[in-house]
BAZA-459643 format. One record per residue (C-alpha): residue in one letter; x, y, z. Coordinates in steps of 0.2 Angstrom, whole numbers, plus 5000, padded with zeros to 4 digits. Example, Ala and Ser with C-alpha at 12.3 -4.5 7.8 and 13.67 -1.06 7.14 Angstrom:
A506249785039;S506849955036;
***
This chain:
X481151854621;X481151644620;X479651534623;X478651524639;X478951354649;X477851354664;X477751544665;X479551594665;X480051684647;X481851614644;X483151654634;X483751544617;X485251464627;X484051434641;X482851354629;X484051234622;X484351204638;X482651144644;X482451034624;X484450954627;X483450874646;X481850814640;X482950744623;X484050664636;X482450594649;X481850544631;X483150434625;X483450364644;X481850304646;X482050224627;X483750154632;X482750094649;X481450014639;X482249914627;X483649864641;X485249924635;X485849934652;X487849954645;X487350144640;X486050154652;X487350234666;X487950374654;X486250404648;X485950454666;X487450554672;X487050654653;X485050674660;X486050734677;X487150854670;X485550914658;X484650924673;X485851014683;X485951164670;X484051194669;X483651194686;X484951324687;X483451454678;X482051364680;X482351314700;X481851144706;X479851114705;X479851214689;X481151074682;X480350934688;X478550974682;X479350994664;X479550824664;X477950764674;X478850754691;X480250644685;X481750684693;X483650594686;X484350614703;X483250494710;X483450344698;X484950304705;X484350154713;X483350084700;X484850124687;X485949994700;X484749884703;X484349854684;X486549844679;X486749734694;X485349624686;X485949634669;X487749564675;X487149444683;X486449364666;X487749434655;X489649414667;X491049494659;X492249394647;X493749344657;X495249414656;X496649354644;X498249334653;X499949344645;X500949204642;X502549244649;X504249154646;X504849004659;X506149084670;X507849004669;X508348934686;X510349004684;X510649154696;X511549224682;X509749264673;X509249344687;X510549484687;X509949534672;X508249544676;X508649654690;X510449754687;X510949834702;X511949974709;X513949964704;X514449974722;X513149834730;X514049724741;X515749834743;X515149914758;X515450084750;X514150224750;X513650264731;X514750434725;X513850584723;X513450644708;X513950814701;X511950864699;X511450794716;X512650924722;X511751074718;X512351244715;X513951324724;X513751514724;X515351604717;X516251724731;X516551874727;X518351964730;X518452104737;X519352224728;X520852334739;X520352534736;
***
């Protein structure tokens, strides 16, 4: 078989597995020290998901003691508490907005902005269309014997 972590033999899928969590609890904690709180959110879901597929094997306490008792799930709070810092010293760039055109005050440029039905204003329901009808089932005729 595979390598032994903590007394289970796993598997080479199971063993990449268990290096792709402690590679992703590595470069979160890096990410976490050098405070690039931008990536810091992905780095966690991808240590969640990581997480998530070892413990599958290895079961709970086994996963966490692979990583000295760290756990992603639980850094929830410290991962907010740290991006709600960081926007406070670093508020997003406002938005740009559009320049529209000026709106000519004429009624007539209206109309064209919002063209309606051809019967508005006649007092006439608008005529069916012939796909709005659906399909009419042919009779059949009997024939005499």
């Amino acid at each position: 078989m595979g390598l032994v972590y903590l007394e289970r033999d796993l598997k080479p899928p199971q063993e990449a597995s268990a290096d792709i969590y402690k590679a992703s609890q590595k470069a979160y904690n890096n990410a976490l020290q050098h405070k690039e709180y931008q990536i810091l959110a992905d780095l966690r879901k991808n240590c969640i998901n990581s997480y998530l597929t070892v413990k599958k094997f290895l079961g709970h306490p086994n996963t966490c003691n692979l990583r000295n008792g760290w756990h992603p799930l639980m850094e929830k709070k410290n991962i907010m508490l740290l991006t709600a810092e960081w926007r406070k010293n670093n508020p997003p760039p406002p938005k740009q907005v559009p320049k529209k055109a000026p709106v000519a005050s004429s009624s007539n440029s209206n109309m064209k902005n919002h063209p309606q039905a051809e019967n508005m204003g006649k007092g006439k329901a608008p005529a069916t269309k012939p796909y709005s009808q659906g399909y009419k089932i042919p009779k059949m005729q009997k024939d005499d014997m």
